[in-house]
Jmol script that loads the backbone (N, CA, C; Angstrom):
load data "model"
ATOM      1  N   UNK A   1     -20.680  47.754  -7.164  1.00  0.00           N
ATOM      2  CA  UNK A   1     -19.584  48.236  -6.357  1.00  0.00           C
ATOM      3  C   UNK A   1     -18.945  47.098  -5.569  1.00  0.00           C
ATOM      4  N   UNK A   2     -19.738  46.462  -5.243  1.00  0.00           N
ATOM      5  CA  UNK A   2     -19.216  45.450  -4.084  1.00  0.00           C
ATOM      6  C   UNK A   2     -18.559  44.112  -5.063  1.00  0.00           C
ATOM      7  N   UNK A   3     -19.063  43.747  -6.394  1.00  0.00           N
ATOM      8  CA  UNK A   3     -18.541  43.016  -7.088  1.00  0.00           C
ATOM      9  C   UNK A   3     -17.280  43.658  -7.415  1.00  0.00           C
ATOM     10  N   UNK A   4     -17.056  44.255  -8.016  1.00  0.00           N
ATOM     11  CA  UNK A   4     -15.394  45.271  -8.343  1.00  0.00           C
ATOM     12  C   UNK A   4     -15.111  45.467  -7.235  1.00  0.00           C
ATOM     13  N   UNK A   5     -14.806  45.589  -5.607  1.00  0.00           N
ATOM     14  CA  UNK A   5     -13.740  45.579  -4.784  1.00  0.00           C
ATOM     15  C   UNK A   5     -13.558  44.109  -4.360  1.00  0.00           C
ATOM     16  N   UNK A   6     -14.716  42.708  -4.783  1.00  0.00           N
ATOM     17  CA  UNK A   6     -14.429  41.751  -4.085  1.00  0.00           C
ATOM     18  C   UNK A   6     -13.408  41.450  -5.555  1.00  0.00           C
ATOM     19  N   UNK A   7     -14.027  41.555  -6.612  1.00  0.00           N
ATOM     20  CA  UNK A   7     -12.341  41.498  -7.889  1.00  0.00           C
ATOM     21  C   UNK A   7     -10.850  42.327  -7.499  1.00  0.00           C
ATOM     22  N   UNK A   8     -11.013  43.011  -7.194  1.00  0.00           N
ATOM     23  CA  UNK A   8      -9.413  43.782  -6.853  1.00  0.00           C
ATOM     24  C   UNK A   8      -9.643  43.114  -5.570  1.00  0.00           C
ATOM     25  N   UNK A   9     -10.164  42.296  -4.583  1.00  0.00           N
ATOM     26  CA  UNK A   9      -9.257  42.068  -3.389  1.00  0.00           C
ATOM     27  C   UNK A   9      -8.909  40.661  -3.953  1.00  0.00           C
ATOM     28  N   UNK A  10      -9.633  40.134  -4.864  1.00  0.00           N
ATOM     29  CA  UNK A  10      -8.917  38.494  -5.847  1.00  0.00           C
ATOM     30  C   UNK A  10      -8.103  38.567  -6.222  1.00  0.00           C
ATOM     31  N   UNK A  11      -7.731  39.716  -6.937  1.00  0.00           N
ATOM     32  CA  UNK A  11      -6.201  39.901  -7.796  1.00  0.00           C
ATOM     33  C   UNK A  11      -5.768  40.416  -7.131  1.00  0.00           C
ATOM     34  N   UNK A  12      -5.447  41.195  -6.033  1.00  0.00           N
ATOM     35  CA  UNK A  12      -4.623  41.184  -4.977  1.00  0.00           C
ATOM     36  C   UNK A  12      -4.143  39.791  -4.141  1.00  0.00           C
ATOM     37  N   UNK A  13      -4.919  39.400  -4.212  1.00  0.00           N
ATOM     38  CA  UNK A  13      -4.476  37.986  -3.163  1.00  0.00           C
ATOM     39  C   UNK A  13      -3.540  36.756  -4.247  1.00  0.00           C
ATOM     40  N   UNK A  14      -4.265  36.666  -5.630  1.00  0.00           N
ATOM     41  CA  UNK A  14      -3.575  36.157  -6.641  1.00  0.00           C
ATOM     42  C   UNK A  14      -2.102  36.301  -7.003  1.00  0.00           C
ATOM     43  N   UNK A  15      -1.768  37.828  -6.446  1.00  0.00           N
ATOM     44  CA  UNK A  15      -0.736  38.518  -6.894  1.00  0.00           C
ATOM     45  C   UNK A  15       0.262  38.772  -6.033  1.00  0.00           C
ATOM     46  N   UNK A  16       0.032  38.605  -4.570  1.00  0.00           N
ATOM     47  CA  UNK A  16       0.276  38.384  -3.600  1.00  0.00           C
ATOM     48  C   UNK A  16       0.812  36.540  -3.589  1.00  0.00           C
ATOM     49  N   UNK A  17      -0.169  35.762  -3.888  1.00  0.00           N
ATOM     50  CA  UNK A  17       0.597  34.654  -3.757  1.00  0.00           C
ATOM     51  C   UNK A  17       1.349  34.170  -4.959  1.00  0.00           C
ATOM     52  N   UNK A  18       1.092  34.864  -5.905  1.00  0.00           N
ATOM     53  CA  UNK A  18       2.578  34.418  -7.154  1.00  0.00           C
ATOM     54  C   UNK A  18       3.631  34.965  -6.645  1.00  0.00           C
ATOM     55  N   UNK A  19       3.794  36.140  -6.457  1.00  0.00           N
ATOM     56  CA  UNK A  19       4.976  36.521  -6.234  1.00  0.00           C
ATOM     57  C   UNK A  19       5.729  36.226  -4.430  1.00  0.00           C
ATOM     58  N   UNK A  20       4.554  35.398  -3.621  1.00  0.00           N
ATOM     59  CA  UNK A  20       5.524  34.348  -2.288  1.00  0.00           C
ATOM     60  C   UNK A  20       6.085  33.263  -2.989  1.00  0.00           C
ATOM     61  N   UNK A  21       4.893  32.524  -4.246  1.00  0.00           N
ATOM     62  CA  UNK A  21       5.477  31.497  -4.587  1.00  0.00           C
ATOM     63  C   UNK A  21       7.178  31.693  -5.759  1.00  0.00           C
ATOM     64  N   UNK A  22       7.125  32.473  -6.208  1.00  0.00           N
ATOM     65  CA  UNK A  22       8.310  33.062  -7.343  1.00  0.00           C
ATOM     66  C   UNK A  22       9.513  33.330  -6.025  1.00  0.00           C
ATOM     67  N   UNK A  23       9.564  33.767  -5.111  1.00  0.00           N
ATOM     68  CA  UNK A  23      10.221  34.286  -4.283  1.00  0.00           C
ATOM     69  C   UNK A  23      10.916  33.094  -3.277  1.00  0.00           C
ATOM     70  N   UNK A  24       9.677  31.765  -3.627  1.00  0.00           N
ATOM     71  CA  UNK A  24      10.238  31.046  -2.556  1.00  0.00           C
ATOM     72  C   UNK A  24      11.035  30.171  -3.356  1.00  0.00           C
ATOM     73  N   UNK A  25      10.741  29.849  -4.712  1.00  0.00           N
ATOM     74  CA  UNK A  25      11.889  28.834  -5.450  1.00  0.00           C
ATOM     75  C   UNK A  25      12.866  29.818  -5.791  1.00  0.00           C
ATOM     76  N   UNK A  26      13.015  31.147  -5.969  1.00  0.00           N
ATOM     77  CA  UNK A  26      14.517  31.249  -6.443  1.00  0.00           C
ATOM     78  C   UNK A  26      15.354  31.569  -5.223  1.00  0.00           C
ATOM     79  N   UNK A  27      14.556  31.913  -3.619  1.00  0.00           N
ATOM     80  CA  UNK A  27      15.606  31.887  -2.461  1.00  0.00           C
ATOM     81  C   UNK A  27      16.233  30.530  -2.379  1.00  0.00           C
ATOM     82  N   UNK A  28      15.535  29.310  -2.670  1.00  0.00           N
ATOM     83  CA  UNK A  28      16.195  27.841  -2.456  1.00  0.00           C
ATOM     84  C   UNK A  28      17.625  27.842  -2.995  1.00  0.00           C
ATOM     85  N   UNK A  29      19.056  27.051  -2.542  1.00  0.00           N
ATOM     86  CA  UNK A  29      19.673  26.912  -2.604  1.00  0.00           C
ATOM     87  C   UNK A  29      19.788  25.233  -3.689  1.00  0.00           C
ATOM     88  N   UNK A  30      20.543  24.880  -4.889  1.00  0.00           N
ATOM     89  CA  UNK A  30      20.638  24.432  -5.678  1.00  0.00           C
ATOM     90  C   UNK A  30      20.871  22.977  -5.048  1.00  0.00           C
ATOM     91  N   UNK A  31      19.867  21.776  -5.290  1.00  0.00           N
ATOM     92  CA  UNK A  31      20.585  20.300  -4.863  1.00  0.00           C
ATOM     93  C   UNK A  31      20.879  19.936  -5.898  1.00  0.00           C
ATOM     94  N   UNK A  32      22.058  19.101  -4.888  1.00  0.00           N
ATOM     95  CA  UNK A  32      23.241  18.942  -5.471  1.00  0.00           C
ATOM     96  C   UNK A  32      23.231  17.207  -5.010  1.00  0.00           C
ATOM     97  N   UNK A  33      22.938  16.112  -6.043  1.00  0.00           N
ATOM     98  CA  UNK A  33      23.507  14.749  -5.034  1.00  0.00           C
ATOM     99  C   UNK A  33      24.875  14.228  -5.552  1.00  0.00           C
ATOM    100  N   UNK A  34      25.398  13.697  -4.521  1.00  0.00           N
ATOM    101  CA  UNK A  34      26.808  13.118  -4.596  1.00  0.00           C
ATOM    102  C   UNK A  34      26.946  11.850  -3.993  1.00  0.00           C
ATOM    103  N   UNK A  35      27.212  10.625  -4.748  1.00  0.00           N
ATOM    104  CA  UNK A  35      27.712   9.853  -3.891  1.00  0.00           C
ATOM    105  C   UNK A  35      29.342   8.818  -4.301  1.00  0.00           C
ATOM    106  N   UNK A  36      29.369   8.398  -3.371  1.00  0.00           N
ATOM    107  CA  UNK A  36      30.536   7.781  -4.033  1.00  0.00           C
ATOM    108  C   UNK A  36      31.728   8.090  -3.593  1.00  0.00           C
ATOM    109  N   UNK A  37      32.121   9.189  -2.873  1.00  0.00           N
ATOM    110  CA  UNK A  37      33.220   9.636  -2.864  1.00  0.00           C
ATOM    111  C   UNK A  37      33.012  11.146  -1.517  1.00  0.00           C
ATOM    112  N   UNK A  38      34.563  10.769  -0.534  1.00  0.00           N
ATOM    113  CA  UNK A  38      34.342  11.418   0.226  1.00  0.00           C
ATOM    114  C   UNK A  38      35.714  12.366  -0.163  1.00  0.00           C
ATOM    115  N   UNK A  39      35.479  13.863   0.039  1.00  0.00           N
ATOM    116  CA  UNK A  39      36.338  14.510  -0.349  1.00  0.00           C
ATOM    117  C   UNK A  39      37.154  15.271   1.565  1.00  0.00           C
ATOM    118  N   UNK A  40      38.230  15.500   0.938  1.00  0.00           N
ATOM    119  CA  UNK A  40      39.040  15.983   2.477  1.00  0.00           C
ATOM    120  C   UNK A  40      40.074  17.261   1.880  1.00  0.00           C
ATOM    121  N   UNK A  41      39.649  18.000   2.851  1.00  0.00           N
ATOM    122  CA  UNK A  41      40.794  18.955   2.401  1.00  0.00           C
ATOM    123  C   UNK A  41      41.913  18.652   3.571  1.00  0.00           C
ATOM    124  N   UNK A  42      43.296  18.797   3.296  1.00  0.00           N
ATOM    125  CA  UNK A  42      44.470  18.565   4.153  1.00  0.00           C
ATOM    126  C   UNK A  42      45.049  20.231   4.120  1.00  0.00           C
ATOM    127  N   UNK A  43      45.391  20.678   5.283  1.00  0.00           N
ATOM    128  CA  UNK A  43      46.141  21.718   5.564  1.00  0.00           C
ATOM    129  C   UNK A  43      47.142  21.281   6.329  1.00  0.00           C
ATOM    130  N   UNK A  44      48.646  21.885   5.394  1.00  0.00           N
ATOM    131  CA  UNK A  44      49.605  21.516   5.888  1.00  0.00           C
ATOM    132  C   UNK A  44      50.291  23.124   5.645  1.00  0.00           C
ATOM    133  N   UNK A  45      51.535  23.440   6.641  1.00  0.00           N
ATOM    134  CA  UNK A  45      51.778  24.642   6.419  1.00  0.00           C
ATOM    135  C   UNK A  45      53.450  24.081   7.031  1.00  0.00           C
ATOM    136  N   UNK A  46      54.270  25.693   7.227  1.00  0.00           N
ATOM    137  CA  UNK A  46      55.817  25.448   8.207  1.00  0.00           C
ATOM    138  C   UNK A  46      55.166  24.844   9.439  1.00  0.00           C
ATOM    139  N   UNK A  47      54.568  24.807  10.778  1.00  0.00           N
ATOM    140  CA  UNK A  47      54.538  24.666  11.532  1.00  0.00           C
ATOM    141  C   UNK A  47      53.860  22.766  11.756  1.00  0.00           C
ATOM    142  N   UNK A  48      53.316  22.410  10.797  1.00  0.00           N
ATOM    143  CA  UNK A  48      53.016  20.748  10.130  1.00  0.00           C
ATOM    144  C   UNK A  48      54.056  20.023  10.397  1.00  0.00           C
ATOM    145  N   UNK A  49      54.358  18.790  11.571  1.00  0.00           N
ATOM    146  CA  UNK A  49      54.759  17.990  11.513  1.00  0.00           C
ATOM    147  C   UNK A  49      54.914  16.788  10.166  1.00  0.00           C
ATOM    148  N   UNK A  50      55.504  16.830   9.247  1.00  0.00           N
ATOM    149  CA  UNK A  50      55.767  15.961   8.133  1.00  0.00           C
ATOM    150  C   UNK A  50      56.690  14.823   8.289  1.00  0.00           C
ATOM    151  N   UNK A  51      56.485  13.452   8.624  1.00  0.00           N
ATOM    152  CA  UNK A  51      57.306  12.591   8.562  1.00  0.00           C
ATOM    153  C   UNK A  51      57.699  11.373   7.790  1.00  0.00           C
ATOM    154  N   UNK A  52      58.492  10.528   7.012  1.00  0.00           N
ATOM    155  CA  UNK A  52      58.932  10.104   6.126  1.00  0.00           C
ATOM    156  C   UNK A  52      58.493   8.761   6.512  1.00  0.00           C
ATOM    157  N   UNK A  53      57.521   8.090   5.746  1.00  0.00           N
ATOM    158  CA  UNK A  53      56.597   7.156   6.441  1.00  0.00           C
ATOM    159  C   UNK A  53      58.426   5.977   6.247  1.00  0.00           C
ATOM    160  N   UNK A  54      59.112   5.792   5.194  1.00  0.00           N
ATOM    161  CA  UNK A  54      59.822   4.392   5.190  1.00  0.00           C
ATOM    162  C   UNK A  54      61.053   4.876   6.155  1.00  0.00           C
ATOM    163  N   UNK A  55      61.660   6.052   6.433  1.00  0.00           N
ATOM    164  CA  UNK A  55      62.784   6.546   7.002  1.00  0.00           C
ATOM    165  C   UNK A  55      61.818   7.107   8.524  1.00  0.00           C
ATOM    166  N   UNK A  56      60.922   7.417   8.685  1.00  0.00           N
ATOM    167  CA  UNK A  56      60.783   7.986  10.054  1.00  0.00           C
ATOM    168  C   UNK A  56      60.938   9.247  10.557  1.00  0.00           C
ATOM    169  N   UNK A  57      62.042   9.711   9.412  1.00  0.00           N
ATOM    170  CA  UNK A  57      63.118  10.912   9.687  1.00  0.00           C
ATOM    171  C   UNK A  57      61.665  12.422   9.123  1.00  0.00           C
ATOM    172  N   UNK A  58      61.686  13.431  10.130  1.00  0.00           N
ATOM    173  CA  UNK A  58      60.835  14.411   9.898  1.00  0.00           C
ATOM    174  C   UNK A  58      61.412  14.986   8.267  1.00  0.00           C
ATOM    175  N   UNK A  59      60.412  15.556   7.505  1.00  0.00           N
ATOM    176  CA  UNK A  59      60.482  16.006   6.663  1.00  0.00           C
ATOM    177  C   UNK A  59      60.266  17.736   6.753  1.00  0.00           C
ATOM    178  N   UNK A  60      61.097  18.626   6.430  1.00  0.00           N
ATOM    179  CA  UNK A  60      61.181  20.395   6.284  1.00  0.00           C
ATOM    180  C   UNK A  60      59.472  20.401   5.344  1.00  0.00           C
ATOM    181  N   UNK A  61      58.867  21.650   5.575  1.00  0.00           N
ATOM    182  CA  UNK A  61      58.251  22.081   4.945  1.00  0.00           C
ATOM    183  C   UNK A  61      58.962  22.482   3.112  1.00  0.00           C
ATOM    184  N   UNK A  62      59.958  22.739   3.307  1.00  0.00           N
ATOM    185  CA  UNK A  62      60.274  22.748   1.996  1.00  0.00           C
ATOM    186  C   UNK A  62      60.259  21.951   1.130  1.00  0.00           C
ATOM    187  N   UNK A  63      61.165  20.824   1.468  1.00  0.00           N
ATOM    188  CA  UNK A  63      60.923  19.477   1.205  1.00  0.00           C
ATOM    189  C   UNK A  63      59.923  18.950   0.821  1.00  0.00           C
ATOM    190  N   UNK A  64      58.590  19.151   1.867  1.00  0.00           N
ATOM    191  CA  UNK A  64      57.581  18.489   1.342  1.00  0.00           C
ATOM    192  C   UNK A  64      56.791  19.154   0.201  1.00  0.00           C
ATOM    193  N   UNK A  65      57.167  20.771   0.204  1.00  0.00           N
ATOM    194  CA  UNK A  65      56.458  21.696  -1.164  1.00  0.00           C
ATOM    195  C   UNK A  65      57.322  20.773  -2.501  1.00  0.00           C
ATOM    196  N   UNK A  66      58.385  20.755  -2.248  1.00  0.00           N
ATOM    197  CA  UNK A  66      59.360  20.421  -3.697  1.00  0.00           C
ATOM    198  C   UNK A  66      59.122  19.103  -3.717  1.00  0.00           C
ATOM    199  N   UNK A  67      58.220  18.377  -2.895  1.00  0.00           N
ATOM    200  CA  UNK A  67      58.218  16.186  -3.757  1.00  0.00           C
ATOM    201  C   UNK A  67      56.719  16.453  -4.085  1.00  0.00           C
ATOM    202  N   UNK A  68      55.761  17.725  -3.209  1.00  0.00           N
ATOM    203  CA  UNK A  68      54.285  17.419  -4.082  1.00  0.00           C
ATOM    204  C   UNK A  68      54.556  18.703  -5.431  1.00  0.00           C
ATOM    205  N   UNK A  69      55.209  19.766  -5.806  1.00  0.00           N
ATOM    206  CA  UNK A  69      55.480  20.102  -7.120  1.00  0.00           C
ATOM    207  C   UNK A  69      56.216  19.513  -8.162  1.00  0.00           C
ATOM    208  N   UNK A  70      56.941  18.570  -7.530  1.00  0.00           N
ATOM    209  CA  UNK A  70      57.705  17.417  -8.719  1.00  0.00           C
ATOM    210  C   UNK A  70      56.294  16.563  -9.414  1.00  0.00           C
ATOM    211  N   UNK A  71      55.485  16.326  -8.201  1.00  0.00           N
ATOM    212  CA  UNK A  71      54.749  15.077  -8.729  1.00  0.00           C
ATOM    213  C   UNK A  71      53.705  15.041  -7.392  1.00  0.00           C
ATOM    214  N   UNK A  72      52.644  15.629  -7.994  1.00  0.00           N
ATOM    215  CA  UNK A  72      51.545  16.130  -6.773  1.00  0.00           C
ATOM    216  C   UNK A  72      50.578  14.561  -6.655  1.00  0.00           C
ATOM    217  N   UNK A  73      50.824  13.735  -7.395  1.00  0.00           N
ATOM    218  CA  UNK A  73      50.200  12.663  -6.916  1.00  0.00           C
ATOM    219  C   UNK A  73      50.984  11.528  -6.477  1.00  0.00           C
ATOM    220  N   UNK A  74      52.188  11.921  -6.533  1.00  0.00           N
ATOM    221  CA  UNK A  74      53.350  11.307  -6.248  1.00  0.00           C
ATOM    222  C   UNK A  74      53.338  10.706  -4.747  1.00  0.00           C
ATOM    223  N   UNK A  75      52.771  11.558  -3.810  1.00  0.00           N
ATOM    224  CA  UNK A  75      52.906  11.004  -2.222  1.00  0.00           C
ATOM    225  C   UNK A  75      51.607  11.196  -1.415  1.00  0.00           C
ATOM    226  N   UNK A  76      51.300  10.575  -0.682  1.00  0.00           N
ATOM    227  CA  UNK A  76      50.155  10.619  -0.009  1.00  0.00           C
ATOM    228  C   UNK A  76      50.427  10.447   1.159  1.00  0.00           C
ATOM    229  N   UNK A  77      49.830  12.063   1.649  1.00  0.00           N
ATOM    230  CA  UNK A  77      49.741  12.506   3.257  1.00  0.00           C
ATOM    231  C   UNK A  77      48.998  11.221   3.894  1.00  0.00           C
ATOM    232  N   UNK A  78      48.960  10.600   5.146  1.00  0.00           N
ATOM    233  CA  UNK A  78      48.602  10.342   5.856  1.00  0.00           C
ATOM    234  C   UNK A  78      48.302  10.744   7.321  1.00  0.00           C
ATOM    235  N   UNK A  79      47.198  10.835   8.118  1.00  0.00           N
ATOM    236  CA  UNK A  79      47.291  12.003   8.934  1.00  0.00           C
ATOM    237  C   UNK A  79      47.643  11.199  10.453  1.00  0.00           C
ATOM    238  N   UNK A  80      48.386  11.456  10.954  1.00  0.00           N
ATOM    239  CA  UNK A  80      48.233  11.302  12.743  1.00  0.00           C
ATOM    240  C   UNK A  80      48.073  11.230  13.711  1.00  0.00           C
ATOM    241  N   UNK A  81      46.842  10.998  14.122  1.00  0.00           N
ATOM    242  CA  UNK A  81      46.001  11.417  15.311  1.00  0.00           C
ATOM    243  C   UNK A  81      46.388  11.614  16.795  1.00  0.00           C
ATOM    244  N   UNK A  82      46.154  12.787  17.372  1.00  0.00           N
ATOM    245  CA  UNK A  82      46.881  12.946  18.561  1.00  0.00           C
ATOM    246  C   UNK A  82      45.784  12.359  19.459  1.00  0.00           C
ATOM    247  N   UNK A  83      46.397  12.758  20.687  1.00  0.00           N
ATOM    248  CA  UNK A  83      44.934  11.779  22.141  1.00  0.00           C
ATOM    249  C   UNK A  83      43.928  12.525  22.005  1.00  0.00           C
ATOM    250  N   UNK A  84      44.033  14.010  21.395  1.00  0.00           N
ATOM    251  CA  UNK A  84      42.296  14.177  21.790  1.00  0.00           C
ATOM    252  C   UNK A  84      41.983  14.141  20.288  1.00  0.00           C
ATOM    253  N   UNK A  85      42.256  13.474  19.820  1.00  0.00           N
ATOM    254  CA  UNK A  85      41.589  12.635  18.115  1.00  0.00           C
ATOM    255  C   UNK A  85      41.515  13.485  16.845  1.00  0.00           C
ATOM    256  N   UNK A  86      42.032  14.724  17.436  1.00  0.00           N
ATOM    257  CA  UNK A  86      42.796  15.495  16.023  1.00  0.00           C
ATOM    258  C   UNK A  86      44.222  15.362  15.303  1.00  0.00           C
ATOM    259  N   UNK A  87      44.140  16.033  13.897  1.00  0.00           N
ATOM    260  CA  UNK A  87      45.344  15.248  13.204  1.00  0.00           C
ATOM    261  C   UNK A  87      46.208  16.330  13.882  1.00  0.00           C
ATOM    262  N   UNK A  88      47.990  15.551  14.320  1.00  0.00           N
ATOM    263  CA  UNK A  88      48.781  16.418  15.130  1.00  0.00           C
ATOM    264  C   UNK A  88      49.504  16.648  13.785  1.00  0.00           C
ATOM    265  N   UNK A  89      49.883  15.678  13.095  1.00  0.00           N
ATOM    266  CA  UNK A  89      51.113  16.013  11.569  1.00  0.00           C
ATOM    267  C   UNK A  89      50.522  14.827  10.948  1.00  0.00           C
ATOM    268  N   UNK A  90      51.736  14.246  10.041  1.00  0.00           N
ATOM    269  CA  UNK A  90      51.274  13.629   9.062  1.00  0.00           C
ATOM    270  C   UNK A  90      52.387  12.585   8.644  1.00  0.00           C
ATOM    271  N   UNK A  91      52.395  11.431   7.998  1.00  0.00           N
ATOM    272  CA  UNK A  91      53.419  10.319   7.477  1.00  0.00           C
ATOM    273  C   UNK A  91      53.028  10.410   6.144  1.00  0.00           C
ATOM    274  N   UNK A  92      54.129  10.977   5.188  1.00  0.00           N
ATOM    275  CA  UNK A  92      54.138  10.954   3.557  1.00  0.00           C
ATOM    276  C   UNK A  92      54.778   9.388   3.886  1.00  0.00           C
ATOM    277  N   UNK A  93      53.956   9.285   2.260  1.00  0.00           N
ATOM    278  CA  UNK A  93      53.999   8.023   2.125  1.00  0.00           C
ATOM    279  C   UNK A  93      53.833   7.698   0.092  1.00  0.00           C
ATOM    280  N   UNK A  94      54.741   6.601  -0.536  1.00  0.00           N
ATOM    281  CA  UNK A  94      54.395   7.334  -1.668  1.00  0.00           C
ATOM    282  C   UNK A  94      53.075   6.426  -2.456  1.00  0.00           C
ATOM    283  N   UNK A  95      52.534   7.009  -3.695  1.00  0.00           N
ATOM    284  CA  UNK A  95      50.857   6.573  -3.499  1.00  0.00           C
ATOM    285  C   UNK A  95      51.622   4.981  -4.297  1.00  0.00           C
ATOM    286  N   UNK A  96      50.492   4.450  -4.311  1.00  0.00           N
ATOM    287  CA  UNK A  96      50.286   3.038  -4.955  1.00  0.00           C
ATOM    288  C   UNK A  96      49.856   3.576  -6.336  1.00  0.00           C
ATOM    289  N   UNK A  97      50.085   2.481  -7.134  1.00  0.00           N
ATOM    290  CA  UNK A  97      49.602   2.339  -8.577  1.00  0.00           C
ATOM    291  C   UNK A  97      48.281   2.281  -8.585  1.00  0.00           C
ATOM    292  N   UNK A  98      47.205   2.061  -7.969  1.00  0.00           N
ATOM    293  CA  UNK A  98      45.634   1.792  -8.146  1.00  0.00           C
ATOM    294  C   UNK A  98      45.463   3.555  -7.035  1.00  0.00           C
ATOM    295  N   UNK A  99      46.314   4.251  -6.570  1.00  0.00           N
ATOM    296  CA  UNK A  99      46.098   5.305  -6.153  1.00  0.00           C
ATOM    297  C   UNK A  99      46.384   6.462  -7.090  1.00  0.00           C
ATOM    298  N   UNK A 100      47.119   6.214  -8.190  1.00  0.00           N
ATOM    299  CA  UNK A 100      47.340   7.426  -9.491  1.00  0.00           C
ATOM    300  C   UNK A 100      46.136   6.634 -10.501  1.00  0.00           C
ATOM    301  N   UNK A 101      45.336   5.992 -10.187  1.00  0.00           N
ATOM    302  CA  UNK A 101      44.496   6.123 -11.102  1.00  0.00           C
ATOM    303  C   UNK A 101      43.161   7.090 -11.211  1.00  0.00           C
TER     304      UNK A 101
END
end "model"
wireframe off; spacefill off
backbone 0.3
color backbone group
């Protein structure tokens, strides 16, 4: 008797820890390494200061939709930093040749 409940409390405990261990690799979240390259997302909208880095002259939100759908690698935002060190708008600017590569 006492041999058969100390077996079912083994395979209980066996069964018990496969299924923490099964449970704990598929909650993990997938690594991922990257190096090399820092990615940025830019949000620009109507209310986005856009200015014409060689003219100075502000650029319309429209404007700036219709020169990045002509040619979306065509110009490169540059961002502005206001005094408390966030971007306030931005100076288009158009990319370099080693920048469309």
């Amino acid at each position: 008797m006492k041999s058969t409940l100390l077996f079912i409390l083994i395979m209980a405990m066996a069964s018990l820890m496969t299924n923490f261990a099964i449970a704990q690799t598929t909650s993990l979240p997938p690594i991922s390494i990257q190096s090399g390259a820092i990615a940025t997302k830019v949000r620009i909208d109507k209310s986005t200061p856009i200015f014409d880095k060689e003219t100075g002259k502000r650029i319309s939100f429209d404007e700036y939709k219709r020169l990045m759908n002509t040619d979306h690698k065509g110009y490169h935002p540059e961002p502005i930093i206001n005094e408390y060190g966030e971007v306030g708008g931005y100076t288009l600017r158009e990319t370099t040749p080693e920048e469309r590569e």
